[in-house]
Backbone as CSV, one residue per row, in Angstrom:
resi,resn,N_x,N_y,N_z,CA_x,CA_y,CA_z,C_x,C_y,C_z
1,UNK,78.822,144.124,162.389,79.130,145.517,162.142,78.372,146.387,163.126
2,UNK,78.755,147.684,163.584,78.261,148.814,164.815,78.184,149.478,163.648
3,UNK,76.477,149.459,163.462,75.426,150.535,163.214,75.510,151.698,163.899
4,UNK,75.799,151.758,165.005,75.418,152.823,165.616,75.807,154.388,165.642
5,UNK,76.315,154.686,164.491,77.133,155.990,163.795,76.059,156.125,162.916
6,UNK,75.201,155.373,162.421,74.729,155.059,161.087,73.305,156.854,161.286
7,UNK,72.689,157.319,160.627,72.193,157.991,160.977,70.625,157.823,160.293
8,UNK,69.857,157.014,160.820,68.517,156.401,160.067,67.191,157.257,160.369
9,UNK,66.491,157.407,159.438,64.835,158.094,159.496,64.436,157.382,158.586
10,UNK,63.383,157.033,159.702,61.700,156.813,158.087,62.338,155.800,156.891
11,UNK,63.130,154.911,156.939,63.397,154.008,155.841,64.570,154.292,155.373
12,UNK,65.115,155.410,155.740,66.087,155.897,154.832,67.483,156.323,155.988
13,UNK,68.585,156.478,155.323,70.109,156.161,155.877,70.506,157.328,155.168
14,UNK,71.517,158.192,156.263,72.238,159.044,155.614,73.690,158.694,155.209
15,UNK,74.368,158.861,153.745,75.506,158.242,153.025,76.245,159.676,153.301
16,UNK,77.338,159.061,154.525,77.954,160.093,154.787,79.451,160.705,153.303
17,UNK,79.630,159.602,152.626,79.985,159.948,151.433,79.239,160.665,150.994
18,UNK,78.197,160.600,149.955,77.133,161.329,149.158,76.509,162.312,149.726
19,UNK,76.373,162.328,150.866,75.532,163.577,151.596,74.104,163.755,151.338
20,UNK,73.635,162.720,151.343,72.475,162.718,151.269,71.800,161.497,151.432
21,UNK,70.494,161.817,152.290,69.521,160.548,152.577,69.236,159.287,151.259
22,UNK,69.615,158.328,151.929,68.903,157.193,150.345,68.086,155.653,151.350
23,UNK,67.373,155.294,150.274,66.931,153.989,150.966,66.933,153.233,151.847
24,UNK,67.035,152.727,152.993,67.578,151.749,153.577,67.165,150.175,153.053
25,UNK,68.210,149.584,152.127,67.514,148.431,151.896,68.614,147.364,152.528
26,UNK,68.079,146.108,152.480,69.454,145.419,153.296,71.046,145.658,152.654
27,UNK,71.008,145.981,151.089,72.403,146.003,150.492,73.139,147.226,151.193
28,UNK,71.932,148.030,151.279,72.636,149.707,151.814,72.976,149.490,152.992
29,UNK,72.336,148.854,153.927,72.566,148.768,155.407,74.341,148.338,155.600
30,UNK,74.593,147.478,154.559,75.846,146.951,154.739,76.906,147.690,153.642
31,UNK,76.685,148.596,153.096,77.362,149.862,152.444,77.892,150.674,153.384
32,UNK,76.216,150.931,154.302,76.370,152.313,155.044,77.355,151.884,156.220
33,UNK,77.640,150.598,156.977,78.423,150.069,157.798,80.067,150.209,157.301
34,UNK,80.256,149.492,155.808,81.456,149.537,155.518,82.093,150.624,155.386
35,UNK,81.353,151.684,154.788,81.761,152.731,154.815,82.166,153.762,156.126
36,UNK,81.406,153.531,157.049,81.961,153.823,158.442,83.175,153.364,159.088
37,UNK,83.285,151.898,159.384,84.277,151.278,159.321,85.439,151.632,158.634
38,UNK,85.463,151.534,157.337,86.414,152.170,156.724,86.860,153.515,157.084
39,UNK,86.176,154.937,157.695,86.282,155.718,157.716,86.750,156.193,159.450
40,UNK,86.055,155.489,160.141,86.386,155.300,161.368,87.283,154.742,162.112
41,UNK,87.249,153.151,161.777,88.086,152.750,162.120,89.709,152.465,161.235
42,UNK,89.284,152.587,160.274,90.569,152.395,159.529,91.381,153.612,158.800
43,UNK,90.662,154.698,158.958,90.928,155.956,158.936,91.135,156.569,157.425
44,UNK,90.051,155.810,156.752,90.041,155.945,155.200,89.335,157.691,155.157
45,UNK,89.926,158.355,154.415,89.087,159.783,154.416,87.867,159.538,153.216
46,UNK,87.279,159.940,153.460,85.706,160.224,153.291,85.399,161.066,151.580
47,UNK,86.665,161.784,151.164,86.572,162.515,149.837,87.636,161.692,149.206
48,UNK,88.209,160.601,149.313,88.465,159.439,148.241,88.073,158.299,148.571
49,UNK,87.132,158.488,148.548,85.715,157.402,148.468,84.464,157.990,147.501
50,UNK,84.251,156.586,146.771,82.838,156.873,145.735,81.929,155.659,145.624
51,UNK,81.342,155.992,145.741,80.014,155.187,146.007,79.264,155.330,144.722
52,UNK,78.844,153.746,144.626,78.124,153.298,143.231,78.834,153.826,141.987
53,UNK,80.090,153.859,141.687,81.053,154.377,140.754,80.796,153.706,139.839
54,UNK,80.561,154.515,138.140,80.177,153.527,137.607,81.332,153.573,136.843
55,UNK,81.461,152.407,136.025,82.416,152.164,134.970,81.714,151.108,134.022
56,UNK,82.706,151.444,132.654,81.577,150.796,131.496,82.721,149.402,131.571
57,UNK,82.311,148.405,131.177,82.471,146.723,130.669,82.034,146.461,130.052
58,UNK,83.262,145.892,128.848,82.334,145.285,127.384,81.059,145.813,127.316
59,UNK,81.275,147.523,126.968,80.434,148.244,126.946,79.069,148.270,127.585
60,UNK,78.987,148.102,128.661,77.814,147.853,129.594,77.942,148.698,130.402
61,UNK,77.720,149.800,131.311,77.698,150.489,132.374,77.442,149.928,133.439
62,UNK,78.729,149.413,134.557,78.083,148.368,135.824,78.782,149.627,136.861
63,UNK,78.408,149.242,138.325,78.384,150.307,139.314,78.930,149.478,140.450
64,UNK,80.058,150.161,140.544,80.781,149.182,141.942,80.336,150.213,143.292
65,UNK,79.905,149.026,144.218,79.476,149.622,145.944,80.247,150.688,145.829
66,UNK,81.602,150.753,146.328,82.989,151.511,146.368,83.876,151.723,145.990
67,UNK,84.207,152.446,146.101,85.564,152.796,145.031,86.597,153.649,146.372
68,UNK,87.533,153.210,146.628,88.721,153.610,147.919,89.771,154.466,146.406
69,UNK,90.164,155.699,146.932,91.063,156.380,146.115,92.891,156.650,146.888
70,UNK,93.834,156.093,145.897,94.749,156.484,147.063,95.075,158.405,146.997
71,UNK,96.254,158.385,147.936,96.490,160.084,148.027,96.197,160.223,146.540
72,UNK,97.074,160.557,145.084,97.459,160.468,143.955,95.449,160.960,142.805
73,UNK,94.689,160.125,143.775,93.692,159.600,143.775,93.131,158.630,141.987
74,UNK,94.046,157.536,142.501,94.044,156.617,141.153,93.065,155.735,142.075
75,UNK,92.385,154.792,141.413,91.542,153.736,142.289,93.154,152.495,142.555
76,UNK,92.071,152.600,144.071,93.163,151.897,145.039,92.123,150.464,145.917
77,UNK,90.435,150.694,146.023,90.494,149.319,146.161,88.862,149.266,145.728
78,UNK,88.274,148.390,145.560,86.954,147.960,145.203,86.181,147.650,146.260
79,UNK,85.476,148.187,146.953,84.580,147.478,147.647,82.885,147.147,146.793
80,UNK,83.358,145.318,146.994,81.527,145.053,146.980,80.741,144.564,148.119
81,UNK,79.704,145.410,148.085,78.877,145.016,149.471,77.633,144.050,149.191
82,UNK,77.058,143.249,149.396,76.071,142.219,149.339,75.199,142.349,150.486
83,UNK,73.653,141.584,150.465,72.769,142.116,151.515,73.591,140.589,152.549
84,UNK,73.227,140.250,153.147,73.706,139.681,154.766,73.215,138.028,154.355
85,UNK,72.212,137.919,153.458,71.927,136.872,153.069,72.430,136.268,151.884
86,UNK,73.240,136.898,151.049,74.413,136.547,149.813,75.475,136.236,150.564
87,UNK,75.787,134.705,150.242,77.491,134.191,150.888,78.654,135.249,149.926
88,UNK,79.529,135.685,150.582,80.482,135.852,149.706,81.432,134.584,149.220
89,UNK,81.270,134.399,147.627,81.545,132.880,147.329,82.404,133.352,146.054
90,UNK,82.863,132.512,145.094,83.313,132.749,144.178,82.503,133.607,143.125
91,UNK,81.165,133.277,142.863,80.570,134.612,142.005,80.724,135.847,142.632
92,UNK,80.744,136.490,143.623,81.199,137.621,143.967,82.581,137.893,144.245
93,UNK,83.637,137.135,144.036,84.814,137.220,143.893,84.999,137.607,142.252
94,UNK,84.657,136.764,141.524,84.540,136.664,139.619,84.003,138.129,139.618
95,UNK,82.779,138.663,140.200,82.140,140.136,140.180,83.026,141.110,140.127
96,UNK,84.066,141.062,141.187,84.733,141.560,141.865,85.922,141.745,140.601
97,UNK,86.426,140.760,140.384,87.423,140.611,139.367,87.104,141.092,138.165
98,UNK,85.886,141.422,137.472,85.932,141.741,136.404,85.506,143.328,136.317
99,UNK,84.854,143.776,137.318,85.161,145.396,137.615,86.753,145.719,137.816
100,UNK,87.518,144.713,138.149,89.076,144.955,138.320,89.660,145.225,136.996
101,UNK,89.322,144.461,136.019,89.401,144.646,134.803,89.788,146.071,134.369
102,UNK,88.719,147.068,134.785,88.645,148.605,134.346,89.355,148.953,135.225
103,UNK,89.454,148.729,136.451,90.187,149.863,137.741,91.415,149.500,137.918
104,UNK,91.704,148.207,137.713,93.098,147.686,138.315,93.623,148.346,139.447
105,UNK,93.195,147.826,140.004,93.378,147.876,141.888,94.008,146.642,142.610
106,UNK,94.791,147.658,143.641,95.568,146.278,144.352,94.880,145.316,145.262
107,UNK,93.666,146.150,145.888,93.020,145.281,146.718,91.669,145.286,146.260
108,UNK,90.791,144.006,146.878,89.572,143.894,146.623,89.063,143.780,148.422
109,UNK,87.902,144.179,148.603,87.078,143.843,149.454,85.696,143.397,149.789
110,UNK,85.052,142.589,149.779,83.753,141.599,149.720,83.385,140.890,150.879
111,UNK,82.136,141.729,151.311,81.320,141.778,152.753,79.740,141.719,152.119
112,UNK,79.229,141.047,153.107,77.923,140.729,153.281,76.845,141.535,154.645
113,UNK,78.536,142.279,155.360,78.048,142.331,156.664,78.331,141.606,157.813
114,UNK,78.406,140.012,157.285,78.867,138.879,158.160,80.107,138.330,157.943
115,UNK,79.968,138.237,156.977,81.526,137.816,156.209,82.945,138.966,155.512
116,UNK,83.456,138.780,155.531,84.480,139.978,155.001,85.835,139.465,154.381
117,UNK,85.791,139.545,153.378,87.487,139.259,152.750,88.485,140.134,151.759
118,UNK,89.143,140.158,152.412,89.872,141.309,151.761,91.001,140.714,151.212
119,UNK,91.250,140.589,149.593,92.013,140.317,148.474,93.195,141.362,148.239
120,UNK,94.553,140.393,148.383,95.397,141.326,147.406,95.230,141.063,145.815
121,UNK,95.540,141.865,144.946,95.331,141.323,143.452,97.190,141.505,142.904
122,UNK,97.723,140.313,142.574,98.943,140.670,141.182,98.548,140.210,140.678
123,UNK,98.540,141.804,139.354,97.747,142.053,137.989,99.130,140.949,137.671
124,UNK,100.327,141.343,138.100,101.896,140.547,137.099,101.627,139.160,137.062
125,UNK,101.029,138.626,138.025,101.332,136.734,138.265,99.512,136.545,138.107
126,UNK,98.635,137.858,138.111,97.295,136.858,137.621,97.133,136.271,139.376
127,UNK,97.429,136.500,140.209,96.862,135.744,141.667,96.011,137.078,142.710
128,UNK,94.986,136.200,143.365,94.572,137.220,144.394,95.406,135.944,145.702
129,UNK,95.436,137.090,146.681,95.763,136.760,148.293,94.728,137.300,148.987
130,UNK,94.520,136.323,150.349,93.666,137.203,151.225,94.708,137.774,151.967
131,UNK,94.231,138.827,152.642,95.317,139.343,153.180,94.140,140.395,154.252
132,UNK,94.888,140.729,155.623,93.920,141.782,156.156,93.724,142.977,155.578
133,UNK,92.589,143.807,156.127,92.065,144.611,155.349,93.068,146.000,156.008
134,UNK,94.135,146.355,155.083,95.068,147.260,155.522,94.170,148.703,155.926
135,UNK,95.197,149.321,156.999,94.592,150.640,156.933,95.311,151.657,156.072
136,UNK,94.362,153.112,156.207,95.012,153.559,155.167,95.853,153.852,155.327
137,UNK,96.783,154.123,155.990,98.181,154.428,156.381,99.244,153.776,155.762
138,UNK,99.080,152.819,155.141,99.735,151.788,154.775,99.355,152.171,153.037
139,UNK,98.663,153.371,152.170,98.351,153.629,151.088,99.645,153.983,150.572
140,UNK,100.522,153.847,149.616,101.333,154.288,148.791,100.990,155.171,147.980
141,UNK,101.652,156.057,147.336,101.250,157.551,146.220,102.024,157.059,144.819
């Protein structure tokens, strides 16, 4: 991933979503990337996007990396980000899937930084696909 948009001081990273300085820890480093990427290169706009979104599960309050909104702004894809040293493997796929649960979203996305896979989900047949990571242009309303 090209850091180099990224805007860093003193430990801390500016979340051009949130607008404001936070931590730099390795999970964020690879937040603050995807989220560029997404925004840069794939031309995702920046105000349907949410970061650390929480949603409750079997009454638990859990917090997904991202949340991609389409036009309409219904949730349209999940991003989970992991620090660089978490494989993306089937427990972060299962992660992934059970925040799907609440959002029901067509796509999933799961990066480490190094790794990247981007899931179609049919909720109808119960299957994910990998599939490339569409741009937004390709968002339906």
């Amino acid at each position: 991933m090209d850091s180099s948009v990224l805007k860093i001081d003193n430990g801390r990273v500016f979340d051009i979503v949130r607008h404001r300085w936070v931590a730099l820890t390795p999970e964020e480093w690879v937040r603050q990337n995807v989220i560029n990427m997404l925004h840069y290169k794939c031309l995702y706009p920046l105000e349907l996007m949410q970061v650390e979104a929480a949603i409750t599960l079997n009454g638990l309050t859990k917090r997904c990396d991202i949340v991609v909104y389409d036009r309409a702004v219904r949730p349209w894809m999940i991003v989970e980000c992991k620090k660089e040293s978490v494989p993306i493997n089937q427990k972060v796929v299962d992660q992934a899937c059970r925040y799907n649960l609440v959002l029901q979203v067509p796509y999933l996305l799961l990066t480490n930084g190094r790794q990247q896979l981007c899931l179609e989900v049919d909720a109808g047949a119960g299957t994910l696909r990998r599939v490339p990571l569409p741009d937004y242009g390709t968002v339906k309303e």
